[in-house]
N, C-alpha and C positions, 0 to 999 in steps of 0.2 A: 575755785581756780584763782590762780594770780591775777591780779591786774595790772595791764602795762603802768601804772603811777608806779606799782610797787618795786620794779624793776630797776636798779642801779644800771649806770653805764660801767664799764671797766673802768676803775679808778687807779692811780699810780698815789703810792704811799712812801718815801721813802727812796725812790728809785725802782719800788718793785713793784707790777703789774697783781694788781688784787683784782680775783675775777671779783664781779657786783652778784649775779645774780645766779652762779654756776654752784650746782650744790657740791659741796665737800667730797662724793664720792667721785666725780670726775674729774678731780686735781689728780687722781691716781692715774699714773702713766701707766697706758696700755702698751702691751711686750707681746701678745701672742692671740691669737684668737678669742683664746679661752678667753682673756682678759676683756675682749670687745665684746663677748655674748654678756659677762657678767654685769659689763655697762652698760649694755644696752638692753637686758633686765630691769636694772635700777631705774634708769631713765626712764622706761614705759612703764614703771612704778610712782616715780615723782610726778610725770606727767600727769597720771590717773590721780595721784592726789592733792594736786595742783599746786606745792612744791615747786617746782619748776614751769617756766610759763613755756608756751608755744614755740617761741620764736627760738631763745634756748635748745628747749628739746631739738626744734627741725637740726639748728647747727651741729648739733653732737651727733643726731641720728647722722645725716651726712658724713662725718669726720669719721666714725666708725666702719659705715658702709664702705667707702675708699679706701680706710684701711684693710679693711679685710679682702676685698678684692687685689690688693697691690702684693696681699702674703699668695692669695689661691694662684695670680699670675706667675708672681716669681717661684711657688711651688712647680707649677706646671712647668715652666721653662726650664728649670732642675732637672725633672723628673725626663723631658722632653733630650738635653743633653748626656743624660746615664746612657737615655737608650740607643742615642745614636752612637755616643762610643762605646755601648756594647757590642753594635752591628758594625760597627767598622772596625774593633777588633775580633769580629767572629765569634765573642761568645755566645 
């Protein structure tokens, strides 16, 4: 497993935010569920082969988790106002 020595802080290069110690497959912006299982696949992959240290993984595992709750809510709340204006237009 990593060791925190081995672990960069976030460095800025240029003006631009270089993550340190975030692997490659998590710069890929997540869009849909699907996209947050496949991270959070990877991530319990890197973890397992220590690739990615602890502290890392917890933040991503979080950031995933939140996300995918903020999509089942706002699905829900959707799905919650279909039915109401179905019932209030009678169908």
């Amino acid at each position: 497993m990593m060791e925190n020595s081995e672990v960069k802080p976030m460095q800025v290069i240029e003006g631009k935010k270089i993550a340190g110690s975030i692997p490659p497959f998590a710069k890929k912006p997540v869009r849909t569920v699907n996209d947050a299982k496949r991270m959070l696949s990877k991530l319990i992959h890197g973890f397992q082969l220590g690739t990615i240290n602890g502290t890392d993984a917890k933040t991503l595992c979080y950031l995933l988790i939140s996300y995918t709750q903020i999509i089942r809510d706002f699905d829900f709340e959707e799905r919650i106002k279909k039915l109401e204006e179905r019932a209030k237009n009678g169908a």
